[in-house]
Each structure stands twice: as structure tokens, then as C-alpha cells.
N, C-alpha and C positions, 0 to 999 in steps of 0.2 A: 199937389206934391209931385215931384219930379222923380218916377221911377229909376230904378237901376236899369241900367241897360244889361239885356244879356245877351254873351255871345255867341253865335250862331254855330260855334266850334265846342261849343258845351257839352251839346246832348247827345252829337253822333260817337263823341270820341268817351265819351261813360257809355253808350251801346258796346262799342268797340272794347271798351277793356270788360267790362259785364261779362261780354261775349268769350272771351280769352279763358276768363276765371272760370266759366260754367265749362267751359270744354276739358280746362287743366282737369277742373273737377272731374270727370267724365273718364278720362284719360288716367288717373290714378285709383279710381273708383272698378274700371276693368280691368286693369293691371293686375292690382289685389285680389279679383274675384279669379283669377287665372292665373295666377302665383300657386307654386306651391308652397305647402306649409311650413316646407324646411330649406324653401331658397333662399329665406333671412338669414336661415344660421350659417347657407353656404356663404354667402356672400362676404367676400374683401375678406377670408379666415385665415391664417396664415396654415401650411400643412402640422398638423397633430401629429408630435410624436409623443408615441405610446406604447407600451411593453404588450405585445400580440397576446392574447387569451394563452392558456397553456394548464397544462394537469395541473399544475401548483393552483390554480384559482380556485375558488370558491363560487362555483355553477349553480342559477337554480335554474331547471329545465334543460332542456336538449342542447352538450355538449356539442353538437357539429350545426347549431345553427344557425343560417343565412344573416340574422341580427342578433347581433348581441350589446346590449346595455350596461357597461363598466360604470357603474357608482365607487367615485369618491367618497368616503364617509367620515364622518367624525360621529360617535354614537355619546356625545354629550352636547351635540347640536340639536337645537328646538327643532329646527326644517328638515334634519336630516329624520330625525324621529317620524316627523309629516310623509316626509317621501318615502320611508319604510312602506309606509303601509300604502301610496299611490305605487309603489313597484308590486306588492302583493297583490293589489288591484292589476296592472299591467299584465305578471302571469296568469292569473286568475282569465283573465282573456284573451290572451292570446299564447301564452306556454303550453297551453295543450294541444294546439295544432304544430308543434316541434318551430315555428318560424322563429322564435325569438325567447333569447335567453338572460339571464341578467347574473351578471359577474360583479361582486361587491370586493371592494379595494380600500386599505385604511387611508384618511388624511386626517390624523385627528391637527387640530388648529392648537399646538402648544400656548400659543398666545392668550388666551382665552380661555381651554380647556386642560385644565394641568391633569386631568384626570383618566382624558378620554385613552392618551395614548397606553397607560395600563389595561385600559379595556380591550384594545385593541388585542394586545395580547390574552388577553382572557378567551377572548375567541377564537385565538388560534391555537388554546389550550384546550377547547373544547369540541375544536373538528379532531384534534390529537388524540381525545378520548374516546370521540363520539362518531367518526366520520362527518362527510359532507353533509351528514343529517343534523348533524347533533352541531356543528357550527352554524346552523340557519336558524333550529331551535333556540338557542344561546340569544344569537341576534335578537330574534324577536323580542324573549325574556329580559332582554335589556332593556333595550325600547320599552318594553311596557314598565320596567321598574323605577328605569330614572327618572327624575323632575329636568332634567335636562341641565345646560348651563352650568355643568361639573357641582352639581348637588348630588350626584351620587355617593353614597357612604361604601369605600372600598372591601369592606370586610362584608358585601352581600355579594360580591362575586364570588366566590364558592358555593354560597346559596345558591347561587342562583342556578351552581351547575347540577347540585343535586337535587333541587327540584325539576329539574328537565333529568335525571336519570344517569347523570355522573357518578362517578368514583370521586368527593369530595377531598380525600386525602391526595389523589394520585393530582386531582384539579391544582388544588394550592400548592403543591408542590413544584408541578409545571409552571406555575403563574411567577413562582419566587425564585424559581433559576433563571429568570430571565432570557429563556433561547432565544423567543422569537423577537426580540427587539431590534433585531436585525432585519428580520423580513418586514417587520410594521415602517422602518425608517428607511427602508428601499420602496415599499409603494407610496411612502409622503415622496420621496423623490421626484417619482414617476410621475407623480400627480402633479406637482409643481412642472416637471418639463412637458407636462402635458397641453400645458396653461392655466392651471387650478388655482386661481384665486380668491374663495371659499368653499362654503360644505352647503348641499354636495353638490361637486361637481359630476358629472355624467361625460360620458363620450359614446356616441352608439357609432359600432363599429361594424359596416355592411362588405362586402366580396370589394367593393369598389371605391367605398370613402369614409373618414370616419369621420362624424358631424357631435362638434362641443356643444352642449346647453350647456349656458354659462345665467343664464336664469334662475338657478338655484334650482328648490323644491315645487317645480310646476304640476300642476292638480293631473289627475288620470284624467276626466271628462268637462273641467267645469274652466272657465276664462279664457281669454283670446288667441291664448297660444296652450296649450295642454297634451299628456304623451299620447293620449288615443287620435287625437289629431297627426302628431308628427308619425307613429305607427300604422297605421292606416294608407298612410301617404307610402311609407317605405315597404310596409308588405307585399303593396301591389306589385313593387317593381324587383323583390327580390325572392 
């Protein structure tokens, strides 16, 4: 039986490409290990504009800190509820050494959340009552009461301010003159010319640059991109 012939240009020129692909490989393999954590999210961004932190916010930890973490939120979002409590995690480790603070800003997603945007107010009915304390307390007591996805039943916000230690009459009251509907529809703005395209969006804002996660609700410690990872990274240099 008469073999195939083969050609003598076969085997060097598959070493040759072999050779190529193991190097590429090589060659993006240290790239990655010598990247920083947050040079993806610099990369090709366009400049973030963003309404500078300011007494009107809503600060948890050290007001004059080197980083600070601007959460978009909608608080009838599933992820956003997640990331509550991965920002709780965040202070928890790093808020007490003053380097980084975390500033929460409304974006409820009308489209989807008919509900959130009255919450929204609800918490700015209850730093009114409560101070900066008593609007963080609120926050949480949300989070932990809704089923998310605007199943919340609107006649437990009052509740929920006197079980955190409101004045329930002065709460509802505030809640149904409607003031702050104006400040909750100046930070969806803000969020949107920020480049906010859903909840939550995030922007961490350092002395020198502000960098978008546009990832949504990325974990405190745990998958391939995470905030103790992008922190970490930033601490060291600020």
C-alpha cells in the first residue's frame, strides 16, 4: 500500500507556531500576575463625572478620607441588599484605620422598582429624625425586611422607623409631604451622568482618580475580582 507522503515543511512550521502560542501564553500569563487589580477598570474609561462628597452625604466612617466608596443603590434591588452587607464587611476592615469611607447615594431603577424610589425617601426621613446614625440604622432595617424586587409592603416603613427608635408620627409625616423627592431624583441624575447603568453602581473616589465598578455587587473577599482585592491595591498608594 502506497503511503502518504509527508511534507518535510509539516513538523518544523507546527514547532514554530507551538512555539508562538506557548510564549503568547507566557507573555499574558505575567502581564496578569503584574497588573494591577484596578488597571482593568482604568483602562479605555472615559473621565467620571461625579458630584464631589460633601456634608449633604450620607458618610459611614472618616469624613476626610483618602478613599471613598459612592454606592449607587436602589434598596428593592436583590444585589444591592448583597452589597449592603459586602460594604459592612469593607468598614468592618478597613473604616477603622480612617483610610476609607463609604458614601451611599439613591438610584432606585423606576423601571423595575416602583417602590424603591419612596424608600428612598424614607431614609432621608429618618437621617431627618435620627441623624447620620439613625439613616444607616434605617438602611440596614430595610435590607433586612424586604424580600427585594419591590415586594415590600409600604405601610412597614414607619415601622420600621420605630422599631430602630423614631418618632413614628413625625416619620410618616415626613415620608407624605414628599420634600425629599427632589434630592432622591438629583442623585438618580448623578448616577446616570456618572455612567450608572444598574444597581449598584459604585464609583471609588481617591485624591487622584475616580475608578467605576460597573460589576454590580462584587463579593468583600471571595472571586476573581472582589473589593478587598481592589482596596488593598488602593490603600497602599493613598
Amino acid at each position: 500500500m502506497e503511503q502518504q507522503k509527508r511534507n518535510p515543511l509539516t513538523i518544523p512550521f507546527a514547532i514554530v507556531v507551538a512555539g508562538a502560542l506557548i510564549a503568547g501564553t507566557l507573555f499574558l500569563t505575567n502581564k496578569n500576575k503584574t497588573q494591577s487589580p484596578v488597571a482593568d477598570m482604568k483602562n479605555n474609561k472615559n473621565e467620571i463625572t461625579i458630584e464631589p462628597v460633601s456634608a449633604d452625604d450620607h458618610i459611614l466612617g472618616n469624613p476626610e478620607a483618602p478613599i471613598m466608596i459612592v454606592e449607587f443603590s436602589d434598596t428593592e434591588c436583590p444585589f444591592c441588599k448583597n452589597f449592603n452587607a459586602t460594604m459592612r464587611a469593607v468598614i468592618d476592615a478597613y473604616g477603622k484605620t480612617g483610610k476609607v469611607a463609604w458614601v451611599y447615594r439613591h438610584f432606585p431603577i423606576d423601571q423595575l422598582h416602583s417602590k424603591s424610589r419612596k424608600e428612598a425617601e424614607a431614609t432621608e426621613c429618618a437621617a431627618e429624625l435620627g441623624g447620620n446614625d439613625g439613616f444607616w440604622k434605617y438602611i440596614d432595617a430595610l435590607y433586612k425586611k424586604t424580600p427585594s424586587n419591590n415586594d415590600l409592603d409600604p405601610s412597614l416603613l414607619p415601622q420600621i422607623a420605630e422599631e430602630n427608635g423614631l418618632d413614628g408620627t413625625k416619620f410618616e409625616s415626613c415620608l407624605n409631604s414628599g420634600k425629599y423627592a427632589g434630592k432622591v431624583e438629583k442623585q438618580y441624575q448623578d448616577a446616570v451622568a456618572a455612567g450608572g447603568q444598574g444597581t449598584p453602581y459604585t464609583v471609588i473616589i481617591t485624591k487622584h482618580e475616580k475608578i467605576p465598578i460597573s460589576e454590580g455587587a462584587i463579593p468583600f473577599s471571595d472571586g476573581p475580582v472582589n473589593m478587598k482585592m481592589i482596596l488593598d491595591d488602593l490603600v497602599g498608594k493613598n
